[in-house]
N, C-alpha and C positions, 0 to 999 in steps of 0.2 A: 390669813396665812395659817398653814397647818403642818406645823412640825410631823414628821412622823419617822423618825431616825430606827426607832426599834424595831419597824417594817420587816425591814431584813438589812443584811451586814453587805448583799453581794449586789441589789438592785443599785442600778445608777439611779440619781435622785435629782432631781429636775424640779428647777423654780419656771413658773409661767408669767409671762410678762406679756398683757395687751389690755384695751380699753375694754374689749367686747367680752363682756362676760359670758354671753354664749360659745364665744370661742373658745374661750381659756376650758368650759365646762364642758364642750365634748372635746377640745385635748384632753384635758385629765380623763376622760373616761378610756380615751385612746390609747395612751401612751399607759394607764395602767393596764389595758390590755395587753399590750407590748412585753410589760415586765417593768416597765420603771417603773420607781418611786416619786411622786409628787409630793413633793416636802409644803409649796407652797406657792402662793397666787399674789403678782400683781397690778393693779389697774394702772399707774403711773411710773416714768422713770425713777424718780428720786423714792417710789415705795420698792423698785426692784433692788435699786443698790441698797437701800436697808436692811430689806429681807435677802438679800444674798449675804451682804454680812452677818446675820445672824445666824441664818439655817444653814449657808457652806453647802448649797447646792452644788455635785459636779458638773451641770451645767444649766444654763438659762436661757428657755426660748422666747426672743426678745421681739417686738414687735416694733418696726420704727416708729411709725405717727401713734403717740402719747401725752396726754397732755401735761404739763406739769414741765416733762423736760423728754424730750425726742428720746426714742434707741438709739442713736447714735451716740449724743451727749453722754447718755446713760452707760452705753457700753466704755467710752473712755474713761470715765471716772471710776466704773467697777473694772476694767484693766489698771488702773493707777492703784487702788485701792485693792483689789482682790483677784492678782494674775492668775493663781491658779484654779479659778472659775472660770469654765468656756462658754463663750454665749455664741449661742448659732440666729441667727437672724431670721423672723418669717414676718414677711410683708407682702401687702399689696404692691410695693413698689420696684420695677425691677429696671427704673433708669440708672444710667450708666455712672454718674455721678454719687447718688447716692448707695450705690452698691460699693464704689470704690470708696467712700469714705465711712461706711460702715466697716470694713477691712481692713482699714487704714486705723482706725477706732482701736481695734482690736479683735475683732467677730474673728469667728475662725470657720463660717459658713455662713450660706445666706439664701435662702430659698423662699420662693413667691407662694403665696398660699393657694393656688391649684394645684400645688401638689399633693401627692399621695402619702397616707398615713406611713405607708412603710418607709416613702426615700423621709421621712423627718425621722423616723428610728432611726435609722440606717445614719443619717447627719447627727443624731446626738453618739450612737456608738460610734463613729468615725471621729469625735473630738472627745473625748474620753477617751481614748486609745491615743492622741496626738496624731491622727493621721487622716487630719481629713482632706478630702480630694477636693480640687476646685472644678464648680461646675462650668463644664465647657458652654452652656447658656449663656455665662457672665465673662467668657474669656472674653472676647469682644468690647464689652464695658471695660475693662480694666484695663483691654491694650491700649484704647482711643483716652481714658484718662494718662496714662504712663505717658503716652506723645503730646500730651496736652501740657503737662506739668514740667515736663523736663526737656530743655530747650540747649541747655549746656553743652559742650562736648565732655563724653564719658572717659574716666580710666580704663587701660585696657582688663578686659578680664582677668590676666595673669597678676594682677595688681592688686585683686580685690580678693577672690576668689580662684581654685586652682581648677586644671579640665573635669578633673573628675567630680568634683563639687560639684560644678555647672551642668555635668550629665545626668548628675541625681538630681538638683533640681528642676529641671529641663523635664525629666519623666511625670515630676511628683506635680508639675503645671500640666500634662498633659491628662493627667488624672489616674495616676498612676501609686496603687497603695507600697507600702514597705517591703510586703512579701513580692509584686510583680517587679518594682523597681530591681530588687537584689535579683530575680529571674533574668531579668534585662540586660544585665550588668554583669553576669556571672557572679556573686559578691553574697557576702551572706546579708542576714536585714541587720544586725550587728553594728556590720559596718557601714550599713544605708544609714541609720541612726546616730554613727559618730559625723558621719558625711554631714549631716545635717545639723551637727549640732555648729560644728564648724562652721557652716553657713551664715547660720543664727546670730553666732557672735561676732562674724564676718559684717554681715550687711546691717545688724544691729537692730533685729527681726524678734519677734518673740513665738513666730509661729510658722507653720509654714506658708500661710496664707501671706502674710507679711512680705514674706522672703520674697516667695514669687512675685509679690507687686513689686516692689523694691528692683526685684534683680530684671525684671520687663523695662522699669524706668531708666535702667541703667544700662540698660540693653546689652543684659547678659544671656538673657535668655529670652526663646518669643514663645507669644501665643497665636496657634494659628486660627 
């Protein structure tokens, strides 16, 4: 692990979590291209949540299959332990189950590793801002877990959540950032912001990734 805090004041700083040491070593060379800061590296779950408590990375790209203790585990215990560190997910794995319970976890992104250097910039500055988009890839997995899990009859929307709530979150599922939503809405991002915060404590969400699973199961809102 490699502290390096005195970097600079303005870089976002990123802990790397996966087995493959070649991986981890051309992200870092990546993502210092980028602009971020790589505070620190690690091979196992239970060495990410240590070194996330230690170094306060602003966020962590997390790998699911680890040995010691999954991404997934890992992400709930450093959600329990250290909320406000965002971990974005990159895996090989992009079934439908475990995407939703990486989410569920608390990831607040989750992206398959054929992607491109830029969309994992782009996913860590999108969770560092609190706005990250869900990728319409995974809307799909998320809807068929949301119908699978929840069989009950639902409160009405008005019960839970108010129309306007439901249309900001409605946008922010369709992958919709803060400034296009308030565009959408006529509305400043201000009040996209309190809309959401509202939500949050509504459906008892920490993120908005949360929220939209939550508010699909409860079928307040869909994904198409």
């Amino acid at each position: 692990m490699v502290p390096s805090r005195s970097i600079t004041t303005v870089a976002i700083r990123l802990l790397l979590a996966d087995d493959h040491r070649m991986l981890r070593e051309g992200l870092r060379r990546s993502m210092a291209d980028e602009g971020f800061s790589v505070v620190g590296e690690a091979s196992t779950g239970r060495e990410a949540i240590d070194a996330a408590r230690i170094l306060e990375p602003d966020v962590v790209l997390m790998d699911v299959s680890m040995p010691d203790l999954d991404g997934v585990a890992a992400v709930r215990a450093l959600h329990a332990q250290a909320p406000h560190v965002r971990v974005v997910m990159l895996s090989m794995h992009s079934d439908a189950d475990i995407v939703a319970a990486a989410l569920e976890a608390g990831a607040c992104g989750y992206l398959v590793k054929d992607c491109s250097i830029d969309e994992i910039a782009e996913a860590v500055r999108l969770a560092v801002d609190g706005d990250t988009a869900i990728s319409r890839q995974f809307a799909a997995s998320m809807l068929a877990e949301g119908r699978r899990l929840d069989q009950e009859p639902d409160p009405p929307v008005e019960r839970v959540i108010s129309v306007r709530e439901a249309e900001v979150l409605q946008l922010v599922a369709d992958g919709c950032t803060t400034s296009e939503v308030a565009g959408n809405l006529f509305i400043s991002q201000k009040t996209v912001k309190n809309h959401l915060a509202a939500v949050f404590q509504k459906l008892d969400a920490h993120d908005r990734t949360q929220a939209v699973v939550r508010a699909v199961r409860m079928g307040i809102i869909r994904l198409d």
